[in-house]
SEGUKE-216923 format. One record per residue (C-alpha): x negated, y, z; residue in one letter; residue number from 1. Coordinates in steps of 0.05 Angstrom, whole numbers, always signed. Layout:
BEGIN
[[X Y Z] "a" NUM]
...
END
This chain:
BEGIN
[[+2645 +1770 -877] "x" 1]
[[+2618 +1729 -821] "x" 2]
[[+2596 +1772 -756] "x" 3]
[[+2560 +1703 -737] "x" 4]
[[+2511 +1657 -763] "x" 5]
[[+2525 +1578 -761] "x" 6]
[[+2458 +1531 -784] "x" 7]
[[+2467 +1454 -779] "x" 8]
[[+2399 +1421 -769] "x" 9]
[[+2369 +1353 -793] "x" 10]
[[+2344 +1332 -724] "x" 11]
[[+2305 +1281 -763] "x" 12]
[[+2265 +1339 -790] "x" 13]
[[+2263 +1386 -735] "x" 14]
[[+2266 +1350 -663] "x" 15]
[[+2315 +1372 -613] "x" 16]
[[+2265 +1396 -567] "x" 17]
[[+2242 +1444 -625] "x" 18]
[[+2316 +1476 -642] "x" 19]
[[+2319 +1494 -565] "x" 20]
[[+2257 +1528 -560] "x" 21]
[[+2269 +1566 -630] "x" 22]
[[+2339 +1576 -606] "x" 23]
[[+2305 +1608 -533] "x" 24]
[[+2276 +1661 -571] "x" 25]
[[+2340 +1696 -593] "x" 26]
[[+2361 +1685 -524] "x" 27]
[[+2351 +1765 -515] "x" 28]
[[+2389 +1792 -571] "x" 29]
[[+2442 +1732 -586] "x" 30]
[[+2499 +1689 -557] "x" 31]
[[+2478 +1615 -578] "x" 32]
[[+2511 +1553 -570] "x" 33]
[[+2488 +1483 -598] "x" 34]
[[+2527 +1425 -625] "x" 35]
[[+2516 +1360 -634] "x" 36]
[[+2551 +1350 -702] "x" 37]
[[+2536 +1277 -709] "x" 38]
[[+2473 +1236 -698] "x" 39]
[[+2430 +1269 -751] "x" 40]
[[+2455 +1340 -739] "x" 41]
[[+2450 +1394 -691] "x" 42]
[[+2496 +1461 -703] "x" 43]
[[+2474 +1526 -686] "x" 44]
[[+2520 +1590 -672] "x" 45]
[[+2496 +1657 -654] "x" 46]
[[+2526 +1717 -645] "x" 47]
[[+2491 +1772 -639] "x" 48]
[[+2498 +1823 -586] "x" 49]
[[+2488 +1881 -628] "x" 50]
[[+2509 +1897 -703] "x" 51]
[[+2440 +1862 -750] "x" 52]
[[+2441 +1827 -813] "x" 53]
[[+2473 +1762 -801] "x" 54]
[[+2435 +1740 -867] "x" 55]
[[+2371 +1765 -832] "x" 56]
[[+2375 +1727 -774] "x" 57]
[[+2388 +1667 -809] "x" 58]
[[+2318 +1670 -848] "x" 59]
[[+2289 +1691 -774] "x" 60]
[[+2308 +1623 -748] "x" 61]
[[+2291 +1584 -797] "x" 62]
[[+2221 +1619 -795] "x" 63]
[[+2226 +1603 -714] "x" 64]
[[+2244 +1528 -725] "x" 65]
[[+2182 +1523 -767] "x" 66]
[[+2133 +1558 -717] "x" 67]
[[+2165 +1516 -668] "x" 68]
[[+2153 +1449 -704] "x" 69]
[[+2082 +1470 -730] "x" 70]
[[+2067 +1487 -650] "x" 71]
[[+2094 +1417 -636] "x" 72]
[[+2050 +1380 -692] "x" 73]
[[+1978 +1422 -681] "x" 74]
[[+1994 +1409 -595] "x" 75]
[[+2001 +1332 -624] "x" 76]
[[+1930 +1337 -651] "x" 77]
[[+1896 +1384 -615] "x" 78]
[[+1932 +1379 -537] "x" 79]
[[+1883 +1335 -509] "x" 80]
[[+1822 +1370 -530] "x" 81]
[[+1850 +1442 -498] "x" 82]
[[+1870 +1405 -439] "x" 83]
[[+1800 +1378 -434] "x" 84]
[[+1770 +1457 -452] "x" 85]
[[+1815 +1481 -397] "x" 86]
[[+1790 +1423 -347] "x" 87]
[[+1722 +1441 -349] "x" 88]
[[+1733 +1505 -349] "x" 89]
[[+1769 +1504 -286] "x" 90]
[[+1709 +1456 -254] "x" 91]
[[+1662 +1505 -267] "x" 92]
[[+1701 +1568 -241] "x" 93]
[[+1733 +1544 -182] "x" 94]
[[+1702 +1518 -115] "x" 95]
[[+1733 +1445 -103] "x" 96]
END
């Protein structure tokens, strides 16, 4: 039984930028290293610190990736009206 859990990742389905920030939220509780497998896939390996379901953490990241990539896609469509909000906002509260 594997004390480990190894994912490869389509990077044509979940961007690069998107495994590393799922990846950073195990940071706490895992050792991780990525791999570049070959130009459509990304390897992860994590260890993790303390004894856990290897099987669970497996479905966590996966659930991770997809926040990650759904954060990615609604900042897409909705970034430049929050960053707008925020502007005005900040015009009205602070003395420039």
């Amino acid at each position: 039984m594997k004390d480990y859990v190894e994912i490869d990742i389509d990077v044509e389905l979940y961007a690069v930028d998107t495994v590393n920030r799922a990846a950073y939220w195990f940071t706490d509780t895992c050792d991780i290293k990525l791999e570049q497998v070959d130009a459509r896939r990304l390897r992860v390996l994590m260890w993790p610190r303390s004894p856990v379901s290897v099987e669970q953490l497996e479905r966590q990241f996966h659930t991770a990736l997809l926040e990650e990539r759904l954060r990615r896609i609604v900042d897409a469509e909705t970034g430049e009206i929050r960053r707008r909000l925020w502007s005005a906002a900040l015009r009205e509260t602070l003395p420039w």
